[in-house]
N, C-alpha and C positions, 0 to 999 in steps of 0.2 A: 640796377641789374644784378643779377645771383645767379652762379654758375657753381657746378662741383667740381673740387679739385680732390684726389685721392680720398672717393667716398666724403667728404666733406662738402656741404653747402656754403657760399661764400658769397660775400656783397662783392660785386665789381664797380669801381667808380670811377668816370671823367670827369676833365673840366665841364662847368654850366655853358661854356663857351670856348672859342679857340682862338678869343683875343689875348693879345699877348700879356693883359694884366690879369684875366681871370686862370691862363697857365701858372703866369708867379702865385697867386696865392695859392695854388692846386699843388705846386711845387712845396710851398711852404709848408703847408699840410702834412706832406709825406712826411717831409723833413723834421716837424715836431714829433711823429707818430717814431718814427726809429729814434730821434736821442729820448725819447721817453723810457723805449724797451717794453717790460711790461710794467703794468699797473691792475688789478684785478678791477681798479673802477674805472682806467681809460680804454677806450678802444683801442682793440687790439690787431696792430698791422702784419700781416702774413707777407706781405710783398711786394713787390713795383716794377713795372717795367714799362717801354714807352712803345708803342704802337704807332710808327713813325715816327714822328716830331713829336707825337702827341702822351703824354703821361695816363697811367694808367694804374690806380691802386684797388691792391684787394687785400679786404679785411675780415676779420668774422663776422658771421651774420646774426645779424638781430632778429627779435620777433615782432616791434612794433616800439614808436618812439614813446615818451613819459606824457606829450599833450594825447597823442591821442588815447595813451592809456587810461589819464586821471578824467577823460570826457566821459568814461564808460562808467565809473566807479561810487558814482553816488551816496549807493547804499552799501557799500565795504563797510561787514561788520567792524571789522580791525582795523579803517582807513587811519586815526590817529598811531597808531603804531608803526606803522605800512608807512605815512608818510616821512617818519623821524628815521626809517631805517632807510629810504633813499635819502632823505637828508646829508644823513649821516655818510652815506656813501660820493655824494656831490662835491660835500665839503673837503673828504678827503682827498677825491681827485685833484680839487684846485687846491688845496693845499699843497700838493704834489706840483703840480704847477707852476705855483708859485715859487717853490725852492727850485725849481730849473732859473729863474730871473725872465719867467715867461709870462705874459698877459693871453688869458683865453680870448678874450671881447666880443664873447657871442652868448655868453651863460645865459640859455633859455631851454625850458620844457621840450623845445621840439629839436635839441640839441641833445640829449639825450637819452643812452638807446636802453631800450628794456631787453633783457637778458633770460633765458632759462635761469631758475629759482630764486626769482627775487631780487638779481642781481643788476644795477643801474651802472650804465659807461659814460662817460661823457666823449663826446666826438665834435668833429666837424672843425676841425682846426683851422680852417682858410684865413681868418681875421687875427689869428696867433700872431704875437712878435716877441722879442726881446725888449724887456724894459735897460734903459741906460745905468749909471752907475747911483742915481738918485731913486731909482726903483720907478718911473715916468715913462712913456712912450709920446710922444707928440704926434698926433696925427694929423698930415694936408686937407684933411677929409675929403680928398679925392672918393675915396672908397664906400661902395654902399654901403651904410654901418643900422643896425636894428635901432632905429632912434628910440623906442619908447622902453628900451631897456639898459639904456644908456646913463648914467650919471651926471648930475647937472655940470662939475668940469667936466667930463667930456661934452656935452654939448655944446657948452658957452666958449668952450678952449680948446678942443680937441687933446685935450688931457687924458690918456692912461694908464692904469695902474694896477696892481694888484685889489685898491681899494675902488675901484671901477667895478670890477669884479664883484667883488663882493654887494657892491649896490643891483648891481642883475641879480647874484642871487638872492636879495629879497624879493626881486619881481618875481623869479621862478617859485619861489615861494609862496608871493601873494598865486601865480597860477596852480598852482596845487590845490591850495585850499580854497579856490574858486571853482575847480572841476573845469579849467583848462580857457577860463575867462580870458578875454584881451584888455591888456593893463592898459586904463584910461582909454575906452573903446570908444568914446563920443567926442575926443577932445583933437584936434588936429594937432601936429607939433607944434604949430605957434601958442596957442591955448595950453598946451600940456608944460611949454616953458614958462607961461605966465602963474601958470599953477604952481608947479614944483620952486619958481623963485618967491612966493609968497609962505613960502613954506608949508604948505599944504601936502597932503600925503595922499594914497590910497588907502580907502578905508577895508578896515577890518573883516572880509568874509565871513559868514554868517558862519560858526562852528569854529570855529579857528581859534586855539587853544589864545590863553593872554603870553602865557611864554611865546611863543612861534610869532604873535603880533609884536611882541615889544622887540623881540629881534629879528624883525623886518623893519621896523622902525628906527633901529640899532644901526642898520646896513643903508639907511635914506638918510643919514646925516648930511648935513650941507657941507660939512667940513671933513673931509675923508681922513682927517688923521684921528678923528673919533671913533669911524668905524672900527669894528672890530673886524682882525682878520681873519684866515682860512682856521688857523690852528685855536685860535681864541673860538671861534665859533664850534669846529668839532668838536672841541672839546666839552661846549654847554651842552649841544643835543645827545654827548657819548651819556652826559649825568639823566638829560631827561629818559634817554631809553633806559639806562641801569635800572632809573623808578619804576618806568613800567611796566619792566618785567618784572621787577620783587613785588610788583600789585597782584602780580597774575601766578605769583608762586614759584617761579621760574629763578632761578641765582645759583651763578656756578661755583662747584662745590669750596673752590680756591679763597672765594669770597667769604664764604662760609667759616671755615677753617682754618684762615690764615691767621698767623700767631704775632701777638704783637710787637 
């Protein structure tokens, strides 16, 4: 729902429900969104307040999520660039994240939001927790969780992490450069565990750079202390865009000129 407040257009959001555990996570939500404060790549909370019993947050408003942007985009002359630059903005958020001692557990396409001028947010906090003092979360799996974006410890254990995280962002990944595919679409999650335990992967998207496949491949380690993290990762796509812009002629002057 979107409503204007002082000339500004704004997302309005409730809970999915007004059961008492889809308020906690709705509550939880807010509560990541204020100790964040800002972030240019997280959504950005303007407010809250409760409408009876019932909670109630407003944020800024978006123009449309990242699936069903990258559904539309096929033929984007500049799609490899395009995609390294929200990349590069994804990573940073959850690396942001991550130094709170926070676990996202939802990092998918349709999680975040597309922005006027290029700009990508990550949202949708409900699944957010605090990881403990080993950097781990343990989940009852009560809770409906995105399985097919999920990492083999979390499935098999209810295991999360920081390096959970980072295993969805190869799927967001592999969605990208699918044009907003669904990861393992024929496979039920019995099949899809049988899969992923024989070590088997998703394959490579047709266009999809070998850098961007090798580190998705990077992020589906069976052993998540191989993974690489938030800051490990931004930091490789900060190099591949450097390159593609010194392809294109493009290199700020600092780089140019800086003295050894």
């Amino acid at each position: 729902m979107t409503t204007n407040i002082l000339n500004r257009n704004v997302a309005v959001k409730i809970p999915n429900s007004f059961k008492d555990v889809e308020i906690k996570k709705f509550v939880q939500q807010i509560e990541a969104l204020i100790l964040f404060k800002y972030h240019p790549n997280i959504l950005t909370i303007i407010g809250w307040t409760l409408y009876g019993d019932i909670p109630v947050l407003i944020t800024e408003l978006a123009e449309t999520n990242l699936l069903n942007y990258v559904q539309t985009i096929s033929n984007h002359q500049n799609f490899k660039k395009f995609s390294l630059q929200v990349l590069w903005q994804i990573s940073n958020a959850l690396a942001y994240v991550a130094s709170h001692k926070m676990i996202h557990r939802d990092v998918a396409c349709r999680n975040i939001l597309c922005m006027e001028g290029g700009v990508v947010k990550l949202a949708d906090f409900d699944l957010c927790c605090f990881c403990d003092k080993n950097g781990i979360f343990k989940d009852t799996m009560n809770n409906k969780l995105p399985i097919k974006w999920l990492s083999i410890e979390a499935l098999t254990n209810g295991i999360f992490s920081e390096k959970s995280d980072v295993w969805a962002f190869g799927i967001l990944c592999y969605e990208i450069f699918s044009f907003g595919s669904i990861p393992y679409d024929s496979m039920s999650p019995i099949e899809m565990m049988q899969f992923l335990e024989l070590d088997k992967r998703l394959e490579k998207p047709d266009g999809t750079p070998d850098y961007i496949y090798d580190l998705m491949i990077k992020c589906w380690d069976k052993e998540s202390k191989y993974r690489p993290n938030f800051i490990q990762i931004n930091k490789k796509i900060t190099s591949k865009l450097e390159n593609e812009t010194f392809k294109y002629g493009y290199l700020t002057l600092k780089k140019i000129f800086v003295k050894p």
